[in-house]
C-alpha positions in Angstrom: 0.0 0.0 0.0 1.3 3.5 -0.6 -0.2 6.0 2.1 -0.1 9.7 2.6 -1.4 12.5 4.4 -3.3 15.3 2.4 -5.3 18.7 2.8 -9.6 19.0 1.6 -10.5 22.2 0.2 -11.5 23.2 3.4 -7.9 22.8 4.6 -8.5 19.9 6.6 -5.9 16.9 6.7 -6.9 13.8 5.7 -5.6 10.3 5.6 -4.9 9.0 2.2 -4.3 5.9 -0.1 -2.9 5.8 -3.2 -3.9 3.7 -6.2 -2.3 4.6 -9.4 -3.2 8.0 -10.2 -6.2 7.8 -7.8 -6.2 8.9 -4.1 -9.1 7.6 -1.4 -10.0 9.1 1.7 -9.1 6.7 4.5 -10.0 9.3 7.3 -13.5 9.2 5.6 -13.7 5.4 4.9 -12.7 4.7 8.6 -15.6 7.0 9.6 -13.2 9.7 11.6 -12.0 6.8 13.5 -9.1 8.6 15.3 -6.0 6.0 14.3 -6.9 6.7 10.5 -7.1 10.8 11.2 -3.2 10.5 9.3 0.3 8.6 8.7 1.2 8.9 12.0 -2.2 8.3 13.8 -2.0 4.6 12.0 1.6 3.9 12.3 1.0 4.3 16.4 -2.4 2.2 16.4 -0.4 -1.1 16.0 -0.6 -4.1 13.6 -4.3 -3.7 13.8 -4.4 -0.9 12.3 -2.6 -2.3 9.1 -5.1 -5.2 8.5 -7.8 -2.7 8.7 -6.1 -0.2 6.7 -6.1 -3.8 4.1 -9.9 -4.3 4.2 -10.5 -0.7 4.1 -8.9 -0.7 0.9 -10.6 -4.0 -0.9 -13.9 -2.5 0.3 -13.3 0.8 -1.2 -11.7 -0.5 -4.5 -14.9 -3.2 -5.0 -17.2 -0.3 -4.4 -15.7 1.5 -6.8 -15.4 4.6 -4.0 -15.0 8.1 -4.8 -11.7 9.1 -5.3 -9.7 12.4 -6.8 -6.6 12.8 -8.8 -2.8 11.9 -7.0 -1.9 15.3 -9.4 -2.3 18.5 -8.3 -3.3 17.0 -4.5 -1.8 19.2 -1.8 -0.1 16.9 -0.1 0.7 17.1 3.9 4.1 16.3 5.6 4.3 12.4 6.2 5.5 13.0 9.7 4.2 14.6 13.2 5.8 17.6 14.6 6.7 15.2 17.7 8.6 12.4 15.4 12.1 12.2 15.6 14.5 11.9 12.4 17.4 10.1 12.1 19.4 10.7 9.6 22.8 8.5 8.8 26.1 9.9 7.3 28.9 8.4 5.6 26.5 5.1 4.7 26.9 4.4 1.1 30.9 2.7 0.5 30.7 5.4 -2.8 30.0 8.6 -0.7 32.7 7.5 1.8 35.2 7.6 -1.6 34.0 10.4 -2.6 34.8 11.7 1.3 38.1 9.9 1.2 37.0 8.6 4.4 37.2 4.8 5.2 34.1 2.8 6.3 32.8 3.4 9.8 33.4 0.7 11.6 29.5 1.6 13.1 26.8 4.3 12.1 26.7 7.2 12.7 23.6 9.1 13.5 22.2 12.4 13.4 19.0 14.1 14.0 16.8 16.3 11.8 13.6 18.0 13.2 10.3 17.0 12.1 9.4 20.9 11.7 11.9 21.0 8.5 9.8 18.1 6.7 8.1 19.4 4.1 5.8 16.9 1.6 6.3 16.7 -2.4 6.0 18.9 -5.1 6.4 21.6 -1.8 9.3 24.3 -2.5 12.5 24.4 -0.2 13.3 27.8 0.7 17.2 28.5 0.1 18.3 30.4 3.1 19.4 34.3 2.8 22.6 33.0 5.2 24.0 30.1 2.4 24.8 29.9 -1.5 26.2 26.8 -0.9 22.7 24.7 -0.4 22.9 20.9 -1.2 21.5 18.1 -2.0 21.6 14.1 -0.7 19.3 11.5 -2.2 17.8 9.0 0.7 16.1 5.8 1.1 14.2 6.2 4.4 12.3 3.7 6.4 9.6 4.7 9.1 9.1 2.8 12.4 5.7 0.8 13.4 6.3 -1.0 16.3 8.3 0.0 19.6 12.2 -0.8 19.0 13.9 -1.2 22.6 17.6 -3.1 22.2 16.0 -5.5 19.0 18.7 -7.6 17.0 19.1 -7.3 13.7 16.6 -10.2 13.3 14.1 -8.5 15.2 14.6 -5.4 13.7 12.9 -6.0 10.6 9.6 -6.2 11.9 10.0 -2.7 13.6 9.9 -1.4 10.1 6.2 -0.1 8.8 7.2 0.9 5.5 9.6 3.2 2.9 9.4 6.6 1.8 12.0 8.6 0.3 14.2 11.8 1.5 16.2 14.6 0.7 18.5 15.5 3.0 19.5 19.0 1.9 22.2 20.2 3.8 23.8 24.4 3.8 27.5 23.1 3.1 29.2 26.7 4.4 27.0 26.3 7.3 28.4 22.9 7.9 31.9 23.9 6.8 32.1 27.2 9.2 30.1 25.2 12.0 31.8 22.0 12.1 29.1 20.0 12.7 26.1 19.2 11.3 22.5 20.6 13.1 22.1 23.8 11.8 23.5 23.2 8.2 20.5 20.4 8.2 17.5 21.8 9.6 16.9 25.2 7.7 13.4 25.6 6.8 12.3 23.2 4.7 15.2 21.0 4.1 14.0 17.7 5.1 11.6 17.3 1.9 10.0 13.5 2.6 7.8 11.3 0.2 5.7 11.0 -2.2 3.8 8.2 0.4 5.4 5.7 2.6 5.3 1.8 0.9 4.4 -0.2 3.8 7.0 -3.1 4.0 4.7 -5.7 3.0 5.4 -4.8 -0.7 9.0 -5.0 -0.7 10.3 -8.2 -0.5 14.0 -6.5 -0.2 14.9 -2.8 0.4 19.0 -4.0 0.2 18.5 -4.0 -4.2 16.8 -0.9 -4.9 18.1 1.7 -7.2 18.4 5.5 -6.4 18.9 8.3 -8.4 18.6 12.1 -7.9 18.0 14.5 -11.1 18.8 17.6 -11.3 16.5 19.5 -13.5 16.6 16.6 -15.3 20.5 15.9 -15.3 21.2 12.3 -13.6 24.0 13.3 -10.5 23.1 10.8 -8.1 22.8 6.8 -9.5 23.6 4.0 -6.9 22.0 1.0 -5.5 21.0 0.2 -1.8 22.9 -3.0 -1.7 25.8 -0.2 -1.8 24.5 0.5 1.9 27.1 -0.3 4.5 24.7 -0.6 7.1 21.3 -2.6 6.4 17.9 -0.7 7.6 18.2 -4.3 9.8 21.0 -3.0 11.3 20.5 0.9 11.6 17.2 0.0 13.8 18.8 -2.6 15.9 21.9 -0.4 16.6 20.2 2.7 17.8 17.6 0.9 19.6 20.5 -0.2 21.7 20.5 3.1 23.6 17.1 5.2 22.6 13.7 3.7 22.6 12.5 4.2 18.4 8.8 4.8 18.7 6.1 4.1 15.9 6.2 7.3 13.3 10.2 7.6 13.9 11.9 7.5 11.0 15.9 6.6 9.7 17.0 8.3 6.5 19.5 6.3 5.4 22.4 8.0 4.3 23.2 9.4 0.7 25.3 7.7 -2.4 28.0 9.5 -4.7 27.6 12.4 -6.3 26.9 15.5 -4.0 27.2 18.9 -5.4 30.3 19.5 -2.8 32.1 17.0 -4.3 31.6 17.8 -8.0 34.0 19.8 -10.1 33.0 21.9 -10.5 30.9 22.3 -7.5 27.1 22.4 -8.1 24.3 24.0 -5.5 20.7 24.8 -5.9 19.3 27.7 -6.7 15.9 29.5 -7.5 13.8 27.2 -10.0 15.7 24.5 -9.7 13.5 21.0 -9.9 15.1 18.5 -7.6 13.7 14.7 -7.9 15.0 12.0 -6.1 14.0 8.3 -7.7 14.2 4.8 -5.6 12.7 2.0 -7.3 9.8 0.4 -5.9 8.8 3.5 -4.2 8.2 6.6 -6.6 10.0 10.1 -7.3 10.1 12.7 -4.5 10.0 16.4 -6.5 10.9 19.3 -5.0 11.3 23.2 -6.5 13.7 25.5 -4.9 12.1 29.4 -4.0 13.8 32.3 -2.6 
């Protein structure tokens, strides 16, 4: 199933699921039941909440319910404002190269706020304070099910579903900081979707490609068997020493090819369309504004 949260013309969120080029109203379906009022409503219901989300949708596809157009929907972030994001760096053994940094020997985490999630097709505001704003292709995976010290065996069915991110990053805020918060949360740089997958429909995150285009031009192409550390093994690791919650969700880290590293170098500007592709999921687009 592919799910995602959305705004009625009346500005009220919604629930929604996404069949072909076709979105239904879950939040309506459910009859305002509160754990399908959005994404993160269901992800913290439990396992129940899945296998009704499942009949939900035969009964509204056999019924031939009313539905509206995935294009020109006004899509809502994925995540709640109380979600935690945990991004990865250094994960893909390409990007390391490209850092002319060895493997971590473990991951290594850090933390993007949910207020800086923005959905698809939303703009990403380029700060007054940077000109050097970049971008990072991510496969993401959201939590469903309280993770407290799991193995890597366990970890697996922690995992709700996919989405994709971007993890655009201000590269002289990161360069004159040293470290990595405030070059990673401007406004609007964590830009998250289309819809989450749930995990049931794919049989194996590890061999999916992902690209990122550049007003078209391919600058990002790798696989997520490049990953040095498995979604498996991400969950399992932090869970060792932070309880993950249902709605959480680990961005994965980014492949080759960032504009930082590119010669010459390459950052976004005004009117630039950013889309980042990972098979089996869909393509996240972004525009970048003033």
């Amino acid at each position: 199933m592919k799910l995602l949260n959305y705004y009625l013309a009346d500005g009220s969120k919604v629930f929604g699921l996404v069949e072909g080029d076709q979105v239904f109203n879950l939040t309506q379906a459910a009859e305002g039941r509160p754990e399908f009022a959005s994404v993160g409503a269901w992800l913290r219901a439990g396992e129940l909440a899945l296998a009704e989300a499942n009949r939900l949708r035969e009964q509204l596809l056999q019924t031939h319910a009313e539905s509206v157009p995935f294009a020109g929907l006004r899509q809502a972030p994925l995540v709640e404002l109380d979600a935690r994001i945990f991004c990865v760096g250094l994960n893909y053994i390409d990007h390391a190269a490209e850092n002319n940094l060895p493997a971590p020997p473990s991951p290594i985490f850090f933390s993007k706020l949910a207020a800086v999630v923005i959905p698809h097709q939303a703009g990403i505001p380029i700060p007054a304070s940077s000109t050097q704003v970049d971008y990072e292709a991510e496969f993401a995976l959201v939590i469903g099910r309280r993770a407290d010290r799991v193995s890597e065996a366990e970890a697996r069915a922690c995992i709700a579903g996919f989405t994709i991110m971007n993890d655009v990053t201000a590269r002289d805020m990161q360069v004159k900081d040293k470290q990595w918060f405030r070059s990673k949360n401007c406004n609007g740089f964590g830009p998250m979707g289309p819809w989450i997958v749930t995990a049931d429909s794919i049989a194996d995150p590890m061999v999916l490609d992902i690209s990122l285009r550049l007003n078209g031009e391919t600058l990002q192409r790798s696989n997520t068997s490049n990953l040095i550390f498995s979604p498996e093994v991400l969950v399992s690791t932090l869970s060792q020493s932070l309880v993950l919650q249902p709605g959480d969700v680990i961005s994965t880290g980014t492949p080759a090819g960032i504009g930082f590293h590119r010669k010459p170098q390459i950052f976004l500007h005004a009117g630039d369309r950013v889309e980042v592709e990972v098979s089996e999921i869909g393509i996240l687009e972004n525009f970048m504004v003033a």
